[in-house]
TORMIDO-860504 format. One record per residue: residue number from 1; residue in one letter; x, y, z of N, C-alpha, C, CB in turn. Coordinates in steps of 0.02 Angstrom, whole numbers, plus 50000, padded with zeros to 5 digits. Atoms other than C-alpha are relative to their C-alpha. Glycine has a CB too. Layout:
REM residues N
pos  code  nx  ny  nz  cax  cay  caz  cx  cy  cz  cbx  cby  cbz
NUM  A  X  Y  Z  X  Y  Z  X  Y  Z  X  Y  Z
...
This chain:
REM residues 226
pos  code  nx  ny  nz  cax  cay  caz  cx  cy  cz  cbx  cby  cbz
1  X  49997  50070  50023  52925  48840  51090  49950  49959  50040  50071  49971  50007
2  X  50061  50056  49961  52806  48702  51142  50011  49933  49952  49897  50032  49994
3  X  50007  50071  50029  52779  48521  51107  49940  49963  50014  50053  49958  50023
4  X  50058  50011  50020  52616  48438  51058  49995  49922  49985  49987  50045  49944
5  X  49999  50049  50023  52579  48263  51018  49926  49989  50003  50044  49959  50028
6  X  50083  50021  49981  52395  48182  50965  50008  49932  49962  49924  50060  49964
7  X  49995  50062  50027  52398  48001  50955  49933  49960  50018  50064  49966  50025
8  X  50048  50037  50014  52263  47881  50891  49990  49925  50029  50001  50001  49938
9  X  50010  50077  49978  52205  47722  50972  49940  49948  50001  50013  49999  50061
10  X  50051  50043  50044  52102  47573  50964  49922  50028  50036  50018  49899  50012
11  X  50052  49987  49950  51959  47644  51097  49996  50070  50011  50011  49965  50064
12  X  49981  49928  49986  52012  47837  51088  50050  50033  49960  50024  50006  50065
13  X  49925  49961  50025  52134  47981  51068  50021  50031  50057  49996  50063  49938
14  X  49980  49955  49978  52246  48062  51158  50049  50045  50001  49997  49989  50027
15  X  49986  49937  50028  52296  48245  51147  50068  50019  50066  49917  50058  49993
16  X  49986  49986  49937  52456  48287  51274  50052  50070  49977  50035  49929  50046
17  X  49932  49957  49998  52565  48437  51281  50018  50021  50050  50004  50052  49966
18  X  49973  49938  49956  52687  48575  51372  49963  50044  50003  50055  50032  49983
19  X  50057  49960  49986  52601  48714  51448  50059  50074  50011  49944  49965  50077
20  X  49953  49937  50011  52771  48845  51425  49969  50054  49943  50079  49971  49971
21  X  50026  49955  50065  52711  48990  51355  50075  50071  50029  49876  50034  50009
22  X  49948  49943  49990  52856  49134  51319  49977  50045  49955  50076  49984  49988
23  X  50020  49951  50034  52851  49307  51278  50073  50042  50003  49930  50032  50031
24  X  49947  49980  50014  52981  49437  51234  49975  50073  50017  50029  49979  49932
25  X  50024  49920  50002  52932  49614  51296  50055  50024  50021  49937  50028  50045
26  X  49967  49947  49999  53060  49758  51280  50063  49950  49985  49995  50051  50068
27  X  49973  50031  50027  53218  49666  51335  50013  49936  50051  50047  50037  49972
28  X  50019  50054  49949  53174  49535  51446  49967  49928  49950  49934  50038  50061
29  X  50046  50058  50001  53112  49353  51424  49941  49975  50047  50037  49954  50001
30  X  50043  50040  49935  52965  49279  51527  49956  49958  49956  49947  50056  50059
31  X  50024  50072  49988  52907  49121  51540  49957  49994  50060  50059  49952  50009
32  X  50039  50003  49955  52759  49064  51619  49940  49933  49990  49975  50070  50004
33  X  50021  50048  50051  52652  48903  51594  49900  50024  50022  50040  49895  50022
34  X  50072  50001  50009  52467  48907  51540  49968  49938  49961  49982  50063  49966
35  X  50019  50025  50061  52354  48809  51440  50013  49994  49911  49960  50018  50008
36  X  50005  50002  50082  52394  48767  51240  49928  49972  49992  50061  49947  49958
37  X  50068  49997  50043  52207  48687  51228  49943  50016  50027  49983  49943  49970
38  X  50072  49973  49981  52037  48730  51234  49970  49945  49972  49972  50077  49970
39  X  50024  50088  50006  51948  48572  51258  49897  50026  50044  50084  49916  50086
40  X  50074  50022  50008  51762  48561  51226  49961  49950  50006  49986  50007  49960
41  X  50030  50078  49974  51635  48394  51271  50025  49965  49921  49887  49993  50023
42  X  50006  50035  50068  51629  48375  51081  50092  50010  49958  49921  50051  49946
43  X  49953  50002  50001  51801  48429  51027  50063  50038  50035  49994  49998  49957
44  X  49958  49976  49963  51979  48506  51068  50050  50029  49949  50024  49951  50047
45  X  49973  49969  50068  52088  48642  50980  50059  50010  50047  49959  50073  49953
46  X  49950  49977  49953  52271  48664  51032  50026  50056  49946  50060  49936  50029
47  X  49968  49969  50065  52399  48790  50936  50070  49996  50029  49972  50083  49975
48  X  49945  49971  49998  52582  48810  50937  50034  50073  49958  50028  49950  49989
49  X  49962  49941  50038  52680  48953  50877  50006  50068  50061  49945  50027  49919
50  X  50021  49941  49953  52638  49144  50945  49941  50010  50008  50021  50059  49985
51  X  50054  49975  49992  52519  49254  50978  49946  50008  49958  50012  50041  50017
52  X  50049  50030  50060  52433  49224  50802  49995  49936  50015  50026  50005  49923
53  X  50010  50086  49974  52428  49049  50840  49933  50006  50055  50088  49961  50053
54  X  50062  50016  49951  52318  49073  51001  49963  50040  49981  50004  50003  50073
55  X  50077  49960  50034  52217  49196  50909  49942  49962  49979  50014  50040  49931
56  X  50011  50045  50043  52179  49086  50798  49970  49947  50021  50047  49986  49972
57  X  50020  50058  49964  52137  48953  50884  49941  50025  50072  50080  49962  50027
58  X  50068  49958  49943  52024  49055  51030  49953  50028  49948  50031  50082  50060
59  X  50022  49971  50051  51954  49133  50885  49939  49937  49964  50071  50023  49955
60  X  50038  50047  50004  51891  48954  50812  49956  49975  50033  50021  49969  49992
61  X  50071  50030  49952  51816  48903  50965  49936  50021  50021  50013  49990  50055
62  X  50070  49948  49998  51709  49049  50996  49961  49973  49932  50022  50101  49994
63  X  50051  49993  50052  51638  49028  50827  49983  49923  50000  50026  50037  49924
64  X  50021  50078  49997  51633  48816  50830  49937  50016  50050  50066  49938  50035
65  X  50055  50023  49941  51526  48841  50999  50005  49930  50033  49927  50000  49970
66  X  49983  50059  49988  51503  48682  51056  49977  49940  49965  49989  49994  50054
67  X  50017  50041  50056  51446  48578  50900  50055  49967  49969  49967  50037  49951
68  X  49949  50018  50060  51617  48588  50802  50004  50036  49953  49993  49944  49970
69  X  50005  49998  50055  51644  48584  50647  49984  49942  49953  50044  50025  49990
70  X  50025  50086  50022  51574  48464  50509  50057  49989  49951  49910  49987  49955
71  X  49962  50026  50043  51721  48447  50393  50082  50037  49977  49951  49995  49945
72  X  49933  49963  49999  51915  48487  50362  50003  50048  49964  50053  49967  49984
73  X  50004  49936  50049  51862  48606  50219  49972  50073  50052  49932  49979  49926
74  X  50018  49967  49967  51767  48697  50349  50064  50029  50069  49940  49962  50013
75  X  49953  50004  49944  51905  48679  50473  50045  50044  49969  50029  49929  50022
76  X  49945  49982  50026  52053  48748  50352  49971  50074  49962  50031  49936  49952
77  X  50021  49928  50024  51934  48893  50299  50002  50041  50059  49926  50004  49967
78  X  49996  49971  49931  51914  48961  50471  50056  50016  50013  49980  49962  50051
79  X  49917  49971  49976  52090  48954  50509  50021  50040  49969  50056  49960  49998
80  X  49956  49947  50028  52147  49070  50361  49945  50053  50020  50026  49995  49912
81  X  50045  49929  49983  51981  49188  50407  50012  50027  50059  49924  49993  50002
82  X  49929  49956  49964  52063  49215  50560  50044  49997  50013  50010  50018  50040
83  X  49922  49969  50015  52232  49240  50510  49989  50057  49960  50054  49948  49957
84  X  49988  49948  50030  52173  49358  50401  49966  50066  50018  49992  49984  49943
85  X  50015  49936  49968  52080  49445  50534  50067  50029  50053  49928  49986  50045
86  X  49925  50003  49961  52235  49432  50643  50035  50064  49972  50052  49923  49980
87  X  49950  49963  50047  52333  49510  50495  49963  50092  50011  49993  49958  49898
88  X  50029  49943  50000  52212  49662  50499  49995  50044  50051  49951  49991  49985
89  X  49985  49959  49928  52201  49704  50680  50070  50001  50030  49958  49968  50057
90  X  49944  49987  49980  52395  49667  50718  50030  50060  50008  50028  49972  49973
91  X  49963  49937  50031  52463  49804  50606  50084  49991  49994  49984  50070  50051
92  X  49923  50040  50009  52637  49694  50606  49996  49916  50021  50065  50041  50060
93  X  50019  50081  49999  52634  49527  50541  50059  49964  49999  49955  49973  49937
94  X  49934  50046  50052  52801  49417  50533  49967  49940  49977  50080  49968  50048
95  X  50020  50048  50047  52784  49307  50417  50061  49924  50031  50015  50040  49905
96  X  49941  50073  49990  52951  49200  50455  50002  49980  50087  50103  50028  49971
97  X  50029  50034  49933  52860  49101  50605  49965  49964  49984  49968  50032  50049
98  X  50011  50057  49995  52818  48939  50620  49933  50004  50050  50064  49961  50021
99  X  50074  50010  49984  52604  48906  50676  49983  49933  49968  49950  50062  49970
100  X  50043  50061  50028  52507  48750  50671  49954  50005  50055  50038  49919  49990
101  X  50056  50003  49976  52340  48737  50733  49965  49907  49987  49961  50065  49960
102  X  50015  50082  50003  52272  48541  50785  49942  50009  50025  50047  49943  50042
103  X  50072  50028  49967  52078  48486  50804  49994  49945  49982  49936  50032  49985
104  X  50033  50070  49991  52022  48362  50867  49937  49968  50013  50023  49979  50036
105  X  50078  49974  49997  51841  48327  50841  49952  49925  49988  49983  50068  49925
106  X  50038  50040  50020  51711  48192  50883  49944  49984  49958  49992  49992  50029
107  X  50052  49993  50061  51602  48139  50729  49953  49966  50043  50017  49964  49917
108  X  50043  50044  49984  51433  48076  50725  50003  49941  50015  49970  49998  49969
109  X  49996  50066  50011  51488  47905  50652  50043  49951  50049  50023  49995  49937
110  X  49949  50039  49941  51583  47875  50822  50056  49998  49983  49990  49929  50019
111  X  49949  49998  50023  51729  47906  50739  50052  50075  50013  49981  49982  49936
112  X  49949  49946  49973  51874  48030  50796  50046  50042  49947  50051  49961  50047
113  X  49966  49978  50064  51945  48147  50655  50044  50053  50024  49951  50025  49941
114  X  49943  49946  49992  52112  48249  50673  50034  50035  49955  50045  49979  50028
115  X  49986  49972  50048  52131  48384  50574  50054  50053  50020  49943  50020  49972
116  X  49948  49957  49977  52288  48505  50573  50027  50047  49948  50055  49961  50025
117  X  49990  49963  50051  52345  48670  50479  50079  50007  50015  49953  50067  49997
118  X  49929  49984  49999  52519  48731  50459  50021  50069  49973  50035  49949  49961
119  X  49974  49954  50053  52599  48896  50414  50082  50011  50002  49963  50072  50010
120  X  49934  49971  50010  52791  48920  50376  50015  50062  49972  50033  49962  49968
121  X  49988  49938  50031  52894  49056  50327  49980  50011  49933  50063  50012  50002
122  X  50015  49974  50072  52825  49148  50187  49960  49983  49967  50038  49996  49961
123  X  50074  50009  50026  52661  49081  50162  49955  50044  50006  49969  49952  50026
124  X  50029  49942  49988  52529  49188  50150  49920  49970  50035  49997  50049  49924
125  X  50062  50018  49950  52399  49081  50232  50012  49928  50020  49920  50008  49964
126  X  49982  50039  49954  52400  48927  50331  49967  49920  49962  49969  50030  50078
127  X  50025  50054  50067  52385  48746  50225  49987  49935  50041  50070  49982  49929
128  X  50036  50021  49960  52296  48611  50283  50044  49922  49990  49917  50014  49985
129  X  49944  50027  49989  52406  48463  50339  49976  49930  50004  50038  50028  50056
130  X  50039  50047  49991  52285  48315  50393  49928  49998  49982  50008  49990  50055
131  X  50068  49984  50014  52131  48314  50312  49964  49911  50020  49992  50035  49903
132  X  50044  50061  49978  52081  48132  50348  50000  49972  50082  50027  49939  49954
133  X  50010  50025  49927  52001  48039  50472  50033  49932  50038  49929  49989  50002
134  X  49963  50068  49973  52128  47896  50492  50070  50011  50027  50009  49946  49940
135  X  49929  49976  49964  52287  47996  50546  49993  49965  50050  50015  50076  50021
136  X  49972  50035  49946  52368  47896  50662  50027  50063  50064  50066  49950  49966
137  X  49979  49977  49965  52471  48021  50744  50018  50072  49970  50039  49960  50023
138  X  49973  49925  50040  52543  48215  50725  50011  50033  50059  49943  50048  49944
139  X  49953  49928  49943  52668  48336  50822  49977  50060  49972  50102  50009  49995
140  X  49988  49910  50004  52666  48523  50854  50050  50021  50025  49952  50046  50034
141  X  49952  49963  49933  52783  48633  50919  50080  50000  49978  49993  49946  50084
142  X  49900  50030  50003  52974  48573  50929  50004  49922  49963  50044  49982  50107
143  X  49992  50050  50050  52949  48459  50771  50042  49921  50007  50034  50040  49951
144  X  49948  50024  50022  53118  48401  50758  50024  49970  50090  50048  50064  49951
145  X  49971  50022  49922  53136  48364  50977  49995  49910  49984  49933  50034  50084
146  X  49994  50082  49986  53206  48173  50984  49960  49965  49996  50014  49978  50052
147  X  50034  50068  49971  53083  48100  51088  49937  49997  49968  49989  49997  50081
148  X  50077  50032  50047  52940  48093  50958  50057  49929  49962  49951  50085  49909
149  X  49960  50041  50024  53076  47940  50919  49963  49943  50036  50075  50014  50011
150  X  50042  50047  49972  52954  47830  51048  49950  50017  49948  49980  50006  50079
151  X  50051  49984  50057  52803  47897  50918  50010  49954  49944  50005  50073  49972
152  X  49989  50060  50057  52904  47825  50774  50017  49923  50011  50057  50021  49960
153  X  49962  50078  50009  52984  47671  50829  49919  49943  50041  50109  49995  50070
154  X  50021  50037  49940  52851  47618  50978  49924  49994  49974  50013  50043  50080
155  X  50102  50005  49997  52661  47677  50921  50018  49982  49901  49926  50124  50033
156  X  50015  50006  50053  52690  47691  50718  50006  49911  49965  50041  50055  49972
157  X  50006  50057  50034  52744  47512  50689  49955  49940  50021  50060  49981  49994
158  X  50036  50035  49955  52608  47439  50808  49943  50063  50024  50054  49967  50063
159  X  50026  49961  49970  52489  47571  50806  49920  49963  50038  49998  50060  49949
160  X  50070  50038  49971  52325  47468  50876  50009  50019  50076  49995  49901  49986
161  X  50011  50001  49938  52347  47511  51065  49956  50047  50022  50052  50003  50029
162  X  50023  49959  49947  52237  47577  51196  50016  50044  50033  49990  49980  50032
163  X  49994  49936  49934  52207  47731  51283  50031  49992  50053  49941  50020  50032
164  X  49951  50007  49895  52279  47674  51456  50059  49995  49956  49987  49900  50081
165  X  49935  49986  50001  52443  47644  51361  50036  50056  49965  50023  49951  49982
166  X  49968  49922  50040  52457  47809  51248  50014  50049  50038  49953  50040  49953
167  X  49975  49946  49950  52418  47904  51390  50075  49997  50017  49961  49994  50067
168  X  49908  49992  49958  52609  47838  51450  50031  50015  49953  50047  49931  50038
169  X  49976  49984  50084  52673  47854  51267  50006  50071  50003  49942  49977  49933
170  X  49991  49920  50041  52631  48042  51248  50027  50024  50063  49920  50053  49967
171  X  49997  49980  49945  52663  48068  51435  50090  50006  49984  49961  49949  50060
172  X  49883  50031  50017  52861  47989  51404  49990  50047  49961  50047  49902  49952
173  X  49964  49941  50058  52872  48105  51236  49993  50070  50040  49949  50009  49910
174  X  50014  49915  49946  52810  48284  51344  50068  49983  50046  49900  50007  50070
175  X  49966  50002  49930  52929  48222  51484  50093  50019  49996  49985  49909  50032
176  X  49932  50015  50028  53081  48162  51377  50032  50091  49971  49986  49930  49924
177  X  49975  49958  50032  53050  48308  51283  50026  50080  50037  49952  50002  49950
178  X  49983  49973  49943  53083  48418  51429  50082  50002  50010  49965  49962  50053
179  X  49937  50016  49990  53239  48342  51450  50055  50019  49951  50000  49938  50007
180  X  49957  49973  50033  53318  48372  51277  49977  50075  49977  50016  49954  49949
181  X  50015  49919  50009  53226  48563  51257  49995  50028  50066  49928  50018  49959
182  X  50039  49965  49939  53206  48613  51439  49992  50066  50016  50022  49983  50053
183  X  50012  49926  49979  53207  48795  51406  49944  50018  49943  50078  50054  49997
184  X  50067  50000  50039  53078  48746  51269  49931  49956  50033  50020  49967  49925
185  X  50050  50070  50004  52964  48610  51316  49990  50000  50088  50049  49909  49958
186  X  50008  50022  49923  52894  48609  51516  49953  49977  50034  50008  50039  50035
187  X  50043  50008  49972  52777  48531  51608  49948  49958  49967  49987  50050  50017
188  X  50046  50057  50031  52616  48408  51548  49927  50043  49994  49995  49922  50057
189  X  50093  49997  50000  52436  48432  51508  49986  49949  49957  49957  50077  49967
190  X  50029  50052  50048  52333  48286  51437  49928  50015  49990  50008  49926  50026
191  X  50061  49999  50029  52167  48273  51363  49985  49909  49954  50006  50078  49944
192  X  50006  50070  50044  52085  48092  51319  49914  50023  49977  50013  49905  50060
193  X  50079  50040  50050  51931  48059  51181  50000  49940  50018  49999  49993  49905
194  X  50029  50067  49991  51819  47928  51224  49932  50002  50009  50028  49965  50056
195  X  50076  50028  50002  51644  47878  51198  49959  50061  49959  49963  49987  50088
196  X  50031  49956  50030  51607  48023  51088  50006  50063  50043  49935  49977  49987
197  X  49986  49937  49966  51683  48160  51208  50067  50000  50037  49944  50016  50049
198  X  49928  49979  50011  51843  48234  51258  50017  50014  50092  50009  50084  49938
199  X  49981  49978  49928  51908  48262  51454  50065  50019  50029  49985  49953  50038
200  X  49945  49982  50008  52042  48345  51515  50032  49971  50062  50004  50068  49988
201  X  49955  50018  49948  52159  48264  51655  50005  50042  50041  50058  49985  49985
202  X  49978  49980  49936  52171  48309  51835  50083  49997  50021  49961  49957  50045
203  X  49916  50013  50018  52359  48348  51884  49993  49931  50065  50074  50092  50023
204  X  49991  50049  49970  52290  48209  52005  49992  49924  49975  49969  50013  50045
205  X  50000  50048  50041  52269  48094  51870  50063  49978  49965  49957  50016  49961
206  X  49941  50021  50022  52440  48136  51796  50039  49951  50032  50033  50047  49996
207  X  49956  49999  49956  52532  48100  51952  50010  49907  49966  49972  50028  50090
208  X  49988  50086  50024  52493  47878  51909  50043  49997  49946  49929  49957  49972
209  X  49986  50000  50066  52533  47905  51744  50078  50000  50006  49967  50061  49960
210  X  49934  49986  49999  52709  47999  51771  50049  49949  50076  49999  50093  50007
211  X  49958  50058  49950  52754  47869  51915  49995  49920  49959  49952  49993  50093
212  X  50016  50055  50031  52709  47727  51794  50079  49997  49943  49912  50010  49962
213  X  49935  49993  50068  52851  47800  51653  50046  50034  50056  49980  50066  49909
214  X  49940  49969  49943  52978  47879  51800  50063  49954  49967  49982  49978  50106
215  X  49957  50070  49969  53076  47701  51795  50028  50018  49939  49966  49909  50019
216  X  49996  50028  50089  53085  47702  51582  50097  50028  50013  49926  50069  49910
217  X  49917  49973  50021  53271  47807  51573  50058  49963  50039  50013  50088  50021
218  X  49947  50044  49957  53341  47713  51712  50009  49930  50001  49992  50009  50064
219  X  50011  50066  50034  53293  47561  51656  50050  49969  49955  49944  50006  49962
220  X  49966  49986  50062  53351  47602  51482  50092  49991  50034  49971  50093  49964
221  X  49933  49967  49993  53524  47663  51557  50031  49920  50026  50006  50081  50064
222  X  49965  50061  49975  53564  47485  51681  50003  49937  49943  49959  49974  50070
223  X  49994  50052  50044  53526  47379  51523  50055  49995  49966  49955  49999  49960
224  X  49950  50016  50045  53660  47453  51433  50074  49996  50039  49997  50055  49941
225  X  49956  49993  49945  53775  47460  51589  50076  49926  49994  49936  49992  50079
226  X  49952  50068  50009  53844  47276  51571  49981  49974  49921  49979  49930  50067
Protein backbone atom coordinates (compact mmCIF):
# COMPACT_ATOMS: atom_id res chain seq x y z
CA UNK A 1 0.00 0.00 0.00
CA UNK A 2 1.20 3.57 -0.45
CA UNK A 3 -0.26 6.99 -0.60
CA UNK A 4 0.38 9.61 -3.26
CA UNK A 5 -0.97 12.99 -3.65
CA UNK A 6 -0.13 15.72 -6.67
CA UNK A 7 -1.58 19.00 -6.06
CA UNK A 8 -1.75 22.05 -8.38
CA UNK A 9 -0.98 25.61 -7.49
CA UNK A 10 -0.93 29.08 -8.48
CA UNK A 11 3.19 29.21 -9.01
CA UNK A 12 3.78 25.26 -9.12
CA UNK A 13 3.04 21.64 -8.22
CA UNK A 14 3.59 19.55 -5.72
CA UNK A 15 4.11 15.80 -5.87
CA UNK A 16 4.36 14.15 -2.04
CA UNK A 17 4.22 10.61 -0.99
CA UNK A 18 5.06 7.40 1.44
CA UNK A 19 8.14 5.71 0.71
CA UNK A 20 6.71 1.96 2.31
CA UNK A 21 7.42 -0.43 -0.04
CA UNK A 22 6.19 -4.26 0.97
CA UNK A 23 6.87 -7.50 -0.33
CA UNK A 24 5.58 -10.99 0.43
CA UNK A 25 8.30 -13.70 -0.13
CA UNK A 26 7.55 -17.35 0.92
CA UNK A 27 5.84 -16.70 4.27
CA UNK A 28 7.06 -13.67 5.65
CA UNK A 29 6.21 -9.92 5.18
CA UNK A 30 8.93 -7.20 4.76
CA UNK A 31 8.71 -3.82 4.73
CA UNK A 32 11.21 -1.44 3.91
CA UNK A 33 10.99 2.25 2.67
CA UNK A 34 12.43 3.42 -0.70
CA UNK A 35 11.62 5.80 -3.29
CA UNK A 36 7.96 5.74 -5.25
CA UNK A 37 9.43 8.57 -7.77
CA UNK A 38 11.84 9.08 -10.28
CA UNK A 39 12.14 12.73 -10.61
CA UNK A 40 13.80 14.23 -13.63
CA UNK A 41 14.78 18.38 -14.19
CA UNK A 42 11.96 18.27 -16.78
CA UNK A 43 9.52 15.83 -15.26
CA UNK A 44 8.53 13.19 -12.47
CA UNK A 45 6.92 9.65 -12.63
CA UNK A 46 5.66 8.00 -9.41
CA UNK A 47 3.65 4.47 -9.37
CA UNK A 48 1.62 2.72 -6.83
CA UNK A 49 0.59 -0.80 -6.81
CA UNK A 50 3.41 -3.81 -7.21
CA UNK A 51 6.06 -4.83 -8.90
CA UNK A 52 4.31 -4.11 -12.38
CA UNK A 53 3.70 -0.75 -11.26
CA UNK A 54 7.51 0.06 -10.75
CA UNK A 55 8.24 -1.69 -13.90
CA UNK A 56 6.30 0.33 -15.53
CA UNK A 57 7.12 3.31 -14.44
CA UNK A 58 11.30 2.68 -14.48
CA UNK A 59 10.56 1.39 -17.72
CA UNK A 60 8.99 4.96 -18.93
CA UNK A 61 11.75 6.86 -17.74
CA UNK A 62 14.49 5.07 -19.39
CA UNK A 63 12.74 5.54 -22.61
CA UNK A 64 11.36 9.47 -21.82
CA UNK A 65 15.25 10.27 -21.15
CA UNK A 66 15.24 13.52 -20.09
CA UNK A 67 12.93 15.43 -22.62
CA UNK A 68 9.54 13.70 -21.52
CA UNK A 69 6.94 13.16 -23.23
CA UNK A 70 4.93 15.51 -25.61
CA UNK A 71 1.38 14.42 -25.02
CA UNK A 72 -1.08 12.14 -22.83
CA UNK A 73 -1.70 9.97 -25.98
CA UNK A 74 1.95 9.38 -25.93
CA UNK A 75 1.99 8.99 -22.23
CA UNK A 76 -1.04 6.29 -22.02
CA UNK A 77 0.62 4.39 -24.98
CA UNK A 78 3.83 3.75 -23.22
CA UNK A 79 2.24 2.65 -20.18
CA UNK A 80 0.23 -0.31 -21.80
CA UNK A 81 3.69 -1.10 -24.01
CA UNK A 82 5.12 -1.80 -20.87
CA UNK A 83 2.57 -3.65 -19.25
CA UNK A 84 2.50 -5.67 -22.01
CA UNK A 85 6.15 -6.22 -21.87
CA UNK A 86 5.80 -6.84 -18.16
CA UNK A 87 3.04 -9.41 -19.06
CA UNK A 88 5.60 -11.28 -21.32
CA UNK A 89 8.64 -11.48 -19.20
CA UNK A 90 6.65 -12.16 -15.78
CA UNK A 91 5.16 -15.50 -16.85
CA UNK A 92 2.32 -14.78 -13.95
CA UNK A 93 0.26 -11.87 -14.22
CA UNK A 94 -2.60 -11.14 -11.51
CA UNK A 95 -4.85 -9.30 -12.89
CA UNK A 96 -7.02 -8.48 -9.59
CA UNK A 97 -4.46 -5.58 -8.47
CA UNK A 98 -4.89 -2.26 -8.24
CA UNK A 99 -1.75 0.10 -10.41
CA UNK A 100 -1.77 3.68 -11.25
CA UNK A 101 1.01 5.35 -12.75
CA UNK A 102 1.21 9.58 -12.24
CA UNK A 103 3.41 12.10 -14.54
CA UNK A 104 4.11 14.97 -14.01
CA UNK A 105 5.63 16.90 -16.80
CA UNK A 106 6.84 20.47 -17.57
CA UNK A 107 5.53 21.84 -20.99
CA UNK A 108 7.03 24.28 -23.21
CA UNK A 109 4.13 26.81 -22.73
CA UNK A 110 5.26 27.09 -18.97
CA UNK A 111 2.54 25.19 -18.13
CA UNK A 112 2.51 21.98 -15.78
CA UNK A 113 0.44 18.93 -17.11
CA UNK A 114 -0.55 15.84 -14.90
CA UNK A 115 -1.27 12.96 -16.48
CA UNK A 116 -2.32 9.55 -14.73
CA UNK A 117 -3.19 5.85 -15.84
CA UNK A 118 -5.14 3.37 -13.86
CA UNK A 119 -5.57 -0.38 -13.97
CA UNK A 120 -8.23 -2.36 -11.83
CA UNK A 121 -9.22 -5.77 -11.57
CA UNK A 122 -9.79 -7.31 -14.80
CA UNK A 123 -8.67 -4.89 -17.21
CA UNK A 124 -6.54 -5.91 -19.67
CA UNK A 125 -4.55 -2.75 -20.00
CA UNK A 126 -4.22 0.34 -18.05
CA UNK A 127 -6.84 3.49 -18.98
CA UNK A 128 -5.88 6.78 -18.95
CA UNK A 129 -7.41 8.82 -16.05
CA UNK A 130 -6.22 12.59 -16.46
CA UNK A 131 -5.58 13.55 -19.75
CA UNK A 132 -5.73 17.35 -19.26
CA UNK A 133 -3.63 20.00 -18.38
CA UNK A 134 -5.85 21.71 -15.74
CA UNK A 135 -6.24 18.83 -13.13
CA UNK A 136 -6.21 20.36 -10.02
CA UNK A 137 -5.37 17.51 -7.95
CA UNK A 138 -5.14 13.37 -7.92
CA UNK A 139 -4.37 10.46 -5.31
CA UNK A 140 -2.57 7.13 -5.64
CA UNK A 141 -2.25 4.41 -3.52
CA UNK A 142 -4.80 4.10 -0.43
CA UNK A 143 -7.59 5.95 -2.47
CA UNK A 144 -10.17 5.70 -0.02
CA UNK A 145 -7.48 6.84 3.34
CA UNK A 146 -9.52 9.83 5.18
CA UNK A 147 -7.07 12.36 5.11
CA UNK A 148 -7.32 13.23 1.34
CA UNK A 149 -10.56 14.91 3.35
CA UNK A 150 -8.01 18.18 3.77
CA UNK A 151 -7.64 17.76 -0.39
CA UNK A 152 -11.43 17.92 -0.60
CA UNK A 153 -12.66 20.30 1.87
CA UNK A 154 -9.27 22.66 2.19
CA UNK A 155 -7.45 22.86 -1.50
CA UNK A 156 -10.65 21.84 -3.90
CA UNK A 157 -12.96 24.63 -2.81
CA UNK A 158 -10.13 27.32 -2.86
CA UNK A 159 -7.82 25.79 -5.10
CA UNK A 160 -5.58 29.11 -6.10
CA UNK A 161 -2.81 28.65 -3.40
CA UNK A 162 0.87 28.63 -3.45
CA UNK A 163 3.56 26.26 -3.31
CA UNK A 164 4.83 27.23 0.28
CA UNK A 165 1.29 26.28 1.45
CA UNK A 166 0.65 22.84 -0.52
CA UNK A 167 3.82 21.77 0.47
CA UNK A 168 1.98 21.71 4.26
CA UNK A 169 -1.32 20.44 2.65
CA UNK A 170 0.22 17.26 1.05
CA UNK A 171 2.71 17.05 3.94
CA UNK A 172 -0.61 16.93 6.64
CA UNK A 173 -2.39 14.25 4.07
CA UNK A 174 1.16 11.74 3.96
CA UNK A 175 1.36 12.36 7.79
CA UNK A 176 -2.41 12.01 8.74
CA UNK A 177 -2.40 9.31 6.46
CA UNK A 178 0.10 7.45 8.48
CA UNK A 179 -1.98 7.72 11.28
CA UNK A 180 -5.21 6.11 9.96
CA UNK A 181 -3.08 3.27 7.62
CA UNK A 182 0.15 2.97 9.60
CA UNK A 183 0.93 -0.46 8.46
CA UNK A 184 0.12 1.04 4.96
CA UNK A 185 1.21 4.52 4.50
CA UNK A 186 4.94 5.60 6.20
CA UNK A 187 7.11 8.17 6.08
CA UNK A 188 7.29 11.46 3.46
CA UNK A 189 9.01 12.27 0.26
CA UNK A 190 8.18 15.53 -1.59
CA UNK A 191 8.99 16.82 -4.90
CA UNK A 192 8.05 20.65 -5.95
CA UNK A 193 7.63 22.05 -9.90
CA UNK A 194 8.67 25.41 -10.39
CA UNK A 195 10.02 27.57 -13.06
CA UNK A 196 9.88 24.91 -15.62
CA UNK A 197 11.68 22.13 -13.45
CA UNK A 198 11.02 19.70 -10.77
CA UNK A 199 13.30 19.23 -7.32
CA UNK A 200 13.17 16.86 -4.91
CA UNK A 201 13.26 17.84 -1.04
CA UNK A 202 16.04 17.40 1.39
CA UNK A 203 14.81 15.39 4.56
CA UNK A 204 16.40 18.79 5.77
CA UNK A 205 13.90 20.69 4.08
CA UNK A 206 11.08 18.43 5.36
CA UNK A 207 12.00 18.83 8.91
CA UNK A 208 10.30 23.08 8.64
CA UNK A 209 7.61 21.83 6.89
CA UNK A 210 6.57 18.86 9.39
CA UNK A 211 7.23 21.29 12.47
CA UNK A 212 5.02 23.91 10.76
CA UNK A 213 1.79 21.12 10.59
CA UNK A 214 2.97 19.10 14.08
CA UNK A 215 0.50 21.62 16.10
CA UNK A 216 -2.70 20.97 13.36
CA UNK A 217 -4.30 17.61 15.48
CA UNK A 218 -3.76 19.18 18.72
CA UNK A 219 -5.07 22.18 17.86
CA UNK A 220 -8.01 20.53 16.18
CA UNK A 221 -8.53 18.30 19.42
CA UNK A 222 -8.44 21.61 22.36
CA UNK A 223 -11.03 23.42 20.09
CA UNK A 224 -13.42 20.81 20.49
CA UNK A 225 -12.45 20.23 24.21
CA UNK A 226 -14.83 23.02 25.67
Amino acid sequence: MTLQVVLRGSDGVVIASDTLVSSQPKEMIVTDSNSKMMVKSRFVCTFAGDDCAKYIAMTMVAKAGDSGLENPIQFITNVNEALKDYKTKSGCFPKTQYRKILWVQALDCSEIAIWAASYWALNENFELIAPGHKLGSIFAGDEGNPARYFVEHYFKKNPVKPVSGLKKMAAHVIRTGHLFNPAGVHELEMVVGENGGFIKLRPDDLQPIDNAISGIHAAIDAYFVV
